[in-house]
PADOPA-704546 format. One line per field, with one value per residue (C-alpha): x, y, z; residue number from 1; residue in one letter. Coordinates in pm, whole numbers, plus 32768, in hexadecimal, padded with zeros to 4 digits. Example, Ala and Ser with C-alpha at 12.3 -4.5 7.8 and 13.67 -1.06 7.14 Angstrom:
// residues 2
east 84CE; 8557
north 7E3E; 7F96
up 830C; 82CA
pos 1; 2
code A; S
This chain:
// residues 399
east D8C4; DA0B; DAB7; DAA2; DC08; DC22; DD8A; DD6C; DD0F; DB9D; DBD1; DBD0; DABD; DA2D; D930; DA55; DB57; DC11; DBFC; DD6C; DDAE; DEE4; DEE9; DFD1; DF29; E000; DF4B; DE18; DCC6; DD56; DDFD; DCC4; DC0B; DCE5; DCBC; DB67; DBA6; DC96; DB93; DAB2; DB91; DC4E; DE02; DE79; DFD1; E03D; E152; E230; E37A; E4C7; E536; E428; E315; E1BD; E1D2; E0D8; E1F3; E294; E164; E175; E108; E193; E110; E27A; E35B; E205; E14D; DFE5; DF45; DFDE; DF69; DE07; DDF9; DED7; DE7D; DE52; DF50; E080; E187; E26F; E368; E3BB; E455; E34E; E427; E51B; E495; E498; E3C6; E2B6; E2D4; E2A9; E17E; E0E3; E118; E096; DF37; DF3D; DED9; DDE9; DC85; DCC4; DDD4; DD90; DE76; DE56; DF51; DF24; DE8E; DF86; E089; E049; E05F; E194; E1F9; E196; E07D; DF43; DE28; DE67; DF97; DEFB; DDBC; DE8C; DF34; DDD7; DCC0; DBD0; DC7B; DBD2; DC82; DC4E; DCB1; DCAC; DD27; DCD7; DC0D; DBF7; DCA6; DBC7; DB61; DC46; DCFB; DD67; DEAD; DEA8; DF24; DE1B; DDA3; DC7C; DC51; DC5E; DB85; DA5A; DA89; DA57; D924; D88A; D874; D957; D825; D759; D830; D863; D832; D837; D845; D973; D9A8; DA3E; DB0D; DA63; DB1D; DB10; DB99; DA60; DAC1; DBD8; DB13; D9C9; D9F8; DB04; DB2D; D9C7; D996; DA9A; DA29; D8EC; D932; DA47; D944; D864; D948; D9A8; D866; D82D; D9BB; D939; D7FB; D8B3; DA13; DA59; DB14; DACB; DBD1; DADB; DB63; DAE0; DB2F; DB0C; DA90; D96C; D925; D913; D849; D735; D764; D6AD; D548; D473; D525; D525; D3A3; D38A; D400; D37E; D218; D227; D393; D3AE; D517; D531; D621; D6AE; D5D3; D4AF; D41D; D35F; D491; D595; D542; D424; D31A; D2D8; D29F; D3C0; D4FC; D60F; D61E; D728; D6BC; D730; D892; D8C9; D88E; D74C; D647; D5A1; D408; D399; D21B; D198; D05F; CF66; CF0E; D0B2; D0B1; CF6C; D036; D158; D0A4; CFEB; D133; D1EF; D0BC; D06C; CF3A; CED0; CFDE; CF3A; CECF; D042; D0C8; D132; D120; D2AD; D25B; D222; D382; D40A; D2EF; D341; D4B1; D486; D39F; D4A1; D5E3; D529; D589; D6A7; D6AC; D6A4; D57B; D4B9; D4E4; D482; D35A; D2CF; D364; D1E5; D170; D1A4; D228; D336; D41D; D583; D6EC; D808; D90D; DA9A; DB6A; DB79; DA0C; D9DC; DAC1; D9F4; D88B; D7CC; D70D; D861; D8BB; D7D3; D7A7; D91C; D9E1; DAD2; DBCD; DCEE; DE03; DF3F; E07B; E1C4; E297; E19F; E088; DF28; DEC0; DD88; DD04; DBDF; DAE5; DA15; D8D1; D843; D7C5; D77A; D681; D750; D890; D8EF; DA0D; DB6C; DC7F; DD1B; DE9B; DFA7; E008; E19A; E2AD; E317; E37D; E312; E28F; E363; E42B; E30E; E1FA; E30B; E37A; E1D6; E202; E308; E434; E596; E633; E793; E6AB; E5EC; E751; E7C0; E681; E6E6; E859; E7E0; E6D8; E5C8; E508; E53C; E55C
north C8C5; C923; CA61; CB67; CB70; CCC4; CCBA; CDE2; CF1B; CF35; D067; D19F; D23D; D29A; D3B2; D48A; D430; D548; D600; D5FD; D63E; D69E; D5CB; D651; D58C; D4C9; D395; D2D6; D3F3; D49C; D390; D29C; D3CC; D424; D280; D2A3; D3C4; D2DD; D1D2; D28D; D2F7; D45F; D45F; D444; D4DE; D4A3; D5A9; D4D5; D553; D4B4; D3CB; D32A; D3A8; D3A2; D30B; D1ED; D14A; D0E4; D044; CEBE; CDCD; CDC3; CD7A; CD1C; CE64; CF55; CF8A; CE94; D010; D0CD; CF9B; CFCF; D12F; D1BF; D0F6; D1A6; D298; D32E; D39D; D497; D515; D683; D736; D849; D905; D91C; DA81; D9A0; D8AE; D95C; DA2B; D8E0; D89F; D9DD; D979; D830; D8ED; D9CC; D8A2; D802; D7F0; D7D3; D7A0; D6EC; D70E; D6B1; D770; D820; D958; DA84; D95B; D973; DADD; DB0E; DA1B; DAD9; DA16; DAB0; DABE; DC44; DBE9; DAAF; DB73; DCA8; DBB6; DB21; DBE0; DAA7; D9CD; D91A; D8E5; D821; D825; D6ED; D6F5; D6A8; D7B1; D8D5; DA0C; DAC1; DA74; DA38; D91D; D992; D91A; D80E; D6A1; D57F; D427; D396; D320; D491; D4DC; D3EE; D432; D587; D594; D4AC; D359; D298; D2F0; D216; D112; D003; CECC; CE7C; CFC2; D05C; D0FD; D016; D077; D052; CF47; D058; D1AB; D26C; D3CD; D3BB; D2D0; D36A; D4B1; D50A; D47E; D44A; D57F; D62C; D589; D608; D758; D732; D6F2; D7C6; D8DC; D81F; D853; D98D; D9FF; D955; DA04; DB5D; DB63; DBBB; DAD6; DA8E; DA35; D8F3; D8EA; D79F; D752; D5D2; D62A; D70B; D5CE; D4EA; D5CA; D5DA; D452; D468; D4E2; D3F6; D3ED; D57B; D567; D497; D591; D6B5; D64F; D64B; D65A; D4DC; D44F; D34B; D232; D0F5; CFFB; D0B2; D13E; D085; D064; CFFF; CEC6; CF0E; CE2D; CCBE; CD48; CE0E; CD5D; CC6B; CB17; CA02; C88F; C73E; C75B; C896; C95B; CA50; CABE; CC42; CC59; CDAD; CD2F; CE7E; CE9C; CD95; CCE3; CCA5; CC2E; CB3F; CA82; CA60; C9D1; C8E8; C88E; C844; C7A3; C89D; C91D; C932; CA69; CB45; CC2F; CC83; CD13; CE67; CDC0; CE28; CD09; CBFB; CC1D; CB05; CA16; CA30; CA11; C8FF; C867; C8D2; C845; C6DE; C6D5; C70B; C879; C79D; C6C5; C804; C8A0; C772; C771; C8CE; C8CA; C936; C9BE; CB52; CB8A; CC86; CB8D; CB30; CAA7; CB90; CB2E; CB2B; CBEA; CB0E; CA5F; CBC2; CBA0; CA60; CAC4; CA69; CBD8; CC8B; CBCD; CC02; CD5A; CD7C; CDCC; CCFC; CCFB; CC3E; CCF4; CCA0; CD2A; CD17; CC1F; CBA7; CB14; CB57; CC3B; CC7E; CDCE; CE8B; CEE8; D03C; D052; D13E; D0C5; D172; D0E2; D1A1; D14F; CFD3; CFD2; CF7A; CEB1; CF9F; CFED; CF6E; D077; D123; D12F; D252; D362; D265; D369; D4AF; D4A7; D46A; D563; D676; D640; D64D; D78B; D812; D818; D7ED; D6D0; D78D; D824; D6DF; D636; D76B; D764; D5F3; D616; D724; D69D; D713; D5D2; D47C; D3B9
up A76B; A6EE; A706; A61F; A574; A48A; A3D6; A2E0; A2F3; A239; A1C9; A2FF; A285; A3BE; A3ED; A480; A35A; A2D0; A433; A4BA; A64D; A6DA; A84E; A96C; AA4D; AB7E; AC0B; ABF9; ABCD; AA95; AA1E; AA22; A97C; A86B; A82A; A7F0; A710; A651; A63E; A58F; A46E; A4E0; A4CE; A634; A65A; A79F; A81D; A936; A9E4; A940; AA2E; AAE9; AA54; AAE9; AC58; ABF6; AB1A; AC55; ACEC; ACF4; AC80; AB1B; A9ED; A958; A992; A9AC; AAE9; AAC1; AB33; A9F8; A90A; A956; A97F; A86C; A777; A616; A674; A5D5; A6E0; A6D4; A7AF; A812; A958; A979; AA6E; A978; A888; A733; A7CA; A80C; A6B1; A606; A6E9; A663; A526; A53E; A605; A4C1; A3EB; A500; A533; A6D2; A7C8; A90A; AA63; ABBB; AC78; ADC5; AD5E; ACE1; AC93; AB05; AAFA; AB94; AAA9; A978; A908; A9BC; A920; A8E7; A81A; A772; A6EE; A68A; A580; A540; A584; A547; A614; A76A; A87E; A9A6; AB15; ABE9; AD3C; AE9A; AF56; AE2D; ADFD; AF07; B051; B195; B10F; AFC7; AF5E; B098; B069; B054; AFDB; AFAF; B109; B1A8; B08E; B0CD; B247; B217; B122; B233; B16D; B270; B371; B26F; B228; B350; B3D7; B542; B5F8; B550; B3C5; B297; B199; B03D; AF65; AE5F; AE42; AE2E; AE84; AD90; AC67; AC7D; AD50; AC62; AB23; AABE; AB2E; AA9E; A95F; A967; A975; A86C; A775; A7D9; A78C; A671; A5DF; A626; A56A; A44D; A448; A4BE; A467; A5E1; A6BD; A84D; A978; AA25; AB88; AC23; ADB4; AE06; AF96; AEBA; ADF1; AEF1; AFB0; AE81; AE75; AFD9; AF4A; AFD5; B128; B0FE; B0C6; B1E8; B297; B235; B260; B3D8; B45A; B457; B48A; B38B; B42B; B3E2; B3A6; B3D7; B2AE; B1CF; B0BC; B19D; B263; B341; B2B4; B218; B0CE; B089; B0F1; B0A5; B161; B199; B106; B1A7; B0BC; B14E; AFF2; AFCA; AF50; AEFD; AF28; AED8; AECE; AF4C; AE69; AF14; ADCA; ADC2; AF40; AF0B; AE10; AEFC; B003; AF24; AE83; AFB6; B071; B17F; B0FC; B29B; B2A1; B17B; B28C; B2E5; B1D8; B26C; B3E2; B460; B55E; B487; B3E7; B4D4; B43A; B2DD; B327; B3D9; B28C; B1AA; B263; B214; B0B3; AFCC; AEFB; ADBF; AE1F; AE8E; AD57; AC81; AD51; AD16; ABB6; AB1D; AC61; ABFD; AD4C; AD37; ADC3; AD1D; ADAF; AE4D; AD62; AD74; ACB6; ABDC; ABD1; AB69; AA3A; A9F1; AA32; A8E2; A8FB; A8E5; A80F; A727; A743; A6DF; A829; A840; A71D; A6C2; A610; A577; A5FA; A539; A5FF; A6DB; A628; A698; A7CD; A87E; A841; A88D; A79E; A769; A82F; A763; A5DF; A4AB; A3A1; A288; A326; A37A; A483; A42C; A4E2; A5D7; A576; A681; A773; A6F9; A7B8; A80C; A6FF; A5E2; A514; A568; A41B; A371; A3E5; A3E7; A29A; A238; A2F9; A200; A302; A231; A25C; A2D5; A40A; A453; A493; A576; A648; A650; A6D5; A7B6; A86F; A7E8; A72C; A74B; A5F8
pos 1; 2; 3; 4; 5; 6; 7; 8; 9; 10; 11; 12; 13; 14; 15; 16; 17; 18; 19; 20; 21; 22; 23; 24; 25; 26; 27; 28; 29; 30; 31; 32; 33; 34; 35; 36; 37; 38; 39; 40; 41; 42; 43; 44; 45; 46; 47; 48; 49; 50; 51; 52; 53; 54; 55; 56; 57; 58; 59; 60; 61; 62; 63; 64; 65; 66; 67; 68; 69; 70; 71; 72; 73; 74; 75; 76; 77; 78; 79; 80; 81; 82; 83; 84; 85; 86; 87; 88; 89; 90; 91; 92; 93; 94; 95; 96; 97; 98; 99; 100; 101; 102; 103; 104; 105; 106; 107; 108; 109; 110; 111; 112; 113; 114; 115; 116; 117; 118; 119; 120; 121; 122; 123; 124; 125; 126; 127; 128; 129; 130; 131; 132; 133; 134; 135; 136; 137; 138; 139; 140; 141; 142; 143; 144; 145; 146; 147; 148; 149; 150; 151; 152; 153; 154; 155; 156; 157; 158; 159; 160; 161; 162; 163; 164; 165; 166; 167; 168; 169; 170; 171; 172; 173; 174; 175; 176; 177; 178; 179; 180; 181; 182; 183; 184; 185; 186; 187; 188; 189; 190; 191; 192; 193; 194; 195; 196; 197; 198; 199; 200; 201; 202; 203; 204; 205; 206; 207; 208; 209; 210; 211; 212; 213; 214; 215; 216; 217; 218; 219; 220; 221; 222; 223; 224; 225; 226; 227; 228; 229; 230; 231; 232; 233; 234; 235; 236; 237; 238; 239; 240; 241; 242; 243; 244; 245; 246; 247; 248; 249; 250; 251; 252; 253; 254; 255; 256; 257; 258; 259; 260; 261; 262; 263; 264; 265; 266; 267; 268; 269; 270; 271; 272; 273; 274; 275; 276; 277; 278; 279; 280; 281; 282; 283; 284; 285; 286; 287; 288; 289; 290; 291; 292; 293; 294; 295; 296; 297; 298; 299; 300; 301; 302; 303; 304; 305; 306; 307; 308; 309; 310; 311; 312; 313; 314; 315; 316; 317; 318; 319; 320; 321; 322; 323; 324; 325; 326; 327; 328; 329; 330; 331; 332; 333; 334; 335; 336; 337; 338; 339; 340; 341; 342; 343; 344; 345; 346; 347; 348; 349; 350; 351; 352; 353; 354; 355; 356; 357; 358; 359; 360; 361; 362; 363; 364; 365; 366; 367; 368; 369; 370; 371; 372; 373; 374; 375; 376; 377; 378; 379; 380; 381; 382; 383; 384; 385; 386; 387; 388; 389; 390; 391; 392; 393; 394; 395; 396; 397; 398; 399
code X; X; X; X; X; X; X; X; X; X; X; X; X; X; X; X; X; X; X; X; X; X; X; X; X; X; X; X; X; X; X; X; X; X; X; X; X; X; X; X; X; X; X; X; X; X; X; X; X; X; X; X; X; X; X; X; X; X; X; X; X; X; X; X; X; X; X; X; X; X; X; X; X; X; X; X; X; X; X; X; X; X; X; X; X; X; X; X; X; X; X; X; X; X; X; X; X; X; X; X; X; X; X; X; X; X; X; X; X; X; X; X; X; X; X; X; X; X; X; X; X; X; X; X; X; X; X; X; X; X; X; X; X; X; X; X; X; X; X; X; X; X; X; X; X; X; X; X; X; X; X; X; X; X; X; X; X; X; X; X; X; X; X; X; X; X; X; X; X; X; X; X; X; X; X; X; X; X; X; X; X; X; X; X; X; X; X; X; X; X; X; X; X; X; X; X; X; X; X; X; X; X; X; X; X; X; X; X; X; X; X; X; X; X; X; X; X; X; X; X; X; X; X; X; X; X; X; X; X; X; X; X; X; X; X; X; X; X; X; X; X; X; X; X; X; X; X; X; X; X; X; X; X; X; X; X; X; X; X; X; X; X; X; X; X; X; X; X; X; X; X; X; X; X; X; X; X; X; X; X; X; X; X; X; X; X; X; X; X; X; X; X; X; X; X; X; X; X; X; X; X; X; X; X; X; X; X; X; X; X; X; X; X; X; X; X; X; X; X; X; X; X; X; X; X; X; X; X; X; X; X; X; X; X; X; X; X; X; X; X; X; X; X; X; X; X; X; X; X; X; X; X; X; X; X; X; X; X; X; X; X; X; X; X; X; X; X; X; X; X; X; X; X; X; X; X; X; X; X; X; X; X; X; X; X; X; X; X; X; X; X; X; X; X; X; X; X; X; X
């Protein structure tokens, strides 16, 4: 199948079009949320320190001069640069919140407001305006204001316990404390309040903690728990490895395979498909792991899965990176994208997971560089000309 390759814009139209949202985020949770935001029609400015800007631009590898991390996260963004520690540029911040619909940050907690742009100063410009706190432990608790990344995160919340192979923890290939603990989170509760403004007039401060999220991303471990004081473990609950019928195994090439045949009608037609219709009886049987490895390691991933192709097994491949960027169901549904960027011809991008019958999605819009859009947003602003060029000479914004 080949690639989806979107060159123009169809139109942004998204069900969140005409929404604009000031982002002040730093790093990857806010900045993959304010993404989806984009994708689905709102105006992403993106406020960025002159000079380096936000400290995923350095991150390699590169997609020519931009960071690959900023390409797929800030996509559909305008950026603009301003020194908030310098008076003016929080003023223009304010000014910019007064013509918002939401503002999203992820600073330690207290940073913004000694900044000047608080949610107490925002909403007093902008009564209607949502505004939403991402950030690492919350603004309460014993940790407030503490440094962390995802790894402390997941650790604490308990999903490290969960997550092992072979007597000892593994990091998740995925940033989950900061992707789903955070941003998806964070972008829940953004619209949320969103709705409720719109049916009020009354804005909210959201204040999301990524350790809280990940902890809440533990509810069936949690309810393992709590219905007898069980210590879920690794590899020893029924979703992480413990038995034949929910597990990943290694084929004869040394890819693999997923089986999550956990219904019994699912885990007949595996057996019967893979010619061990003697081991129906062991499909939650930790013991007979070792068998069906064994049965599996026989075989290459790609002759398995040609093999159970009709079966209705719950079984697919563990794919690459890229395998994923080729699998014909992503594919389809839209997810990966090719765009066009101005000097280097056509980049892999990722499309929106979410659709919209009434609103057909469009080709994302390369990441900017840094301060693209200053001139341009402050002069939509109504800032002179004369001051833009002082703020420019001074420090202040980044042209």
């Amino acid at each position: 199948m080949d690639r989806p390759r979107l060159v123009d814009v169809i139109g942004r139209s998204g069900p969140l079009s005409g929404v604009r949202v000031i982002d002040l985020c730093r790093q990857l949770p806010g900045a993959f949320a304010t993404g989806l935001l984009g994708d689905m029609g709102a105006e992403i400015i993106k406020i960025e320190e002159p000079g380096d800007g936000d400290p995923m631009r350095a991150y390699e590898p590169r997609i020519g001069a931009s960071s690959a991390y900023t390409w797929v996260t800030d996509r559909n963004k305008r950026s603009v640069a301003l020194n908030l520690r310098d008076p003016r540029g929080a003023a223009l911040v304010r000014r910019l919140a007064s013509t918002a619909d939401a503002v999203l940050e992820s600073f330690r907690p207290g940073v913004a407001e000694r900044l000047g742009v608080g949610p107490a100063e925002m909403q007093r410009e902008n009564p209607r305006l949502v505004y939403c706190s991402i950030s690492g432990y919350g603004a309460s608790g014993p940790l407030a204001g503490e440094a962390g990344h995802d790894i402390n995160y997941i650790g604490r919340a308990g999903m490290l316990s969960v997550t092992g192979v072979d007597g000892r923890p593994a990091i998740p290939g995925v940033q989950v404390a900061d992707l789903a603990g955070g941003a998806l989170m964070g972008l829940t509760g953004l619209l949320a309040a969103m709705l409720n403004a719109a049916r009020t007039g009354r804005g909210d401060h959201v204040e999301v903690s990524m350790t809280d999220g990940a902890f809440a991303l533990m509810a069936v471990n949690l309810a393992v728990n709590f219905a007898g004081g069980h210590e879920p473990g690794w590899e020893s609950e029924l979703l992480n490895g413990s038995v034949p019928c929910y597990n990943v195994y290694a084929c004869a090439d040394g890819r693999h395979l997923t089986v999550g045949a956990l219904e019994e009608k699912f885990w007949i037609a595996l057996c019967e498909g893979v010619d061990r219709a003697d081991l129906i009886g062991t499909r939650l049987d930790g013991g007979a792991v070792h068998e069906w490895r064994s049965h599996f390691a026989t075989r290459t991933r790609d002759e398995w899965l040609a093999r159970l192709d009709r079966a209705d097994a719950c079984v697919g491949p563990v794919n690459s990176v890229s395998e994923a960027t080729r699998d014909p169901q992503l594919l389809a549904r839209g997810m990966y994208l090719e765009v066009q960027h101005p000097s280097l011809g056509s980049i892999g991008q990722i499309g929106c997971p979410i659709g919209f019958r009434d609103h057909p999605p469009f080709a994302p819009a390369c990441a900017p560089s840094l301060g693209e859009s200053t001139r341009s947003v402050l002069e939509e602003l109504g800032v002179a000309q004369e001051e833009i060029e002082t703020l420019a000479t001074e420090g202040v914004t980044l042209m």
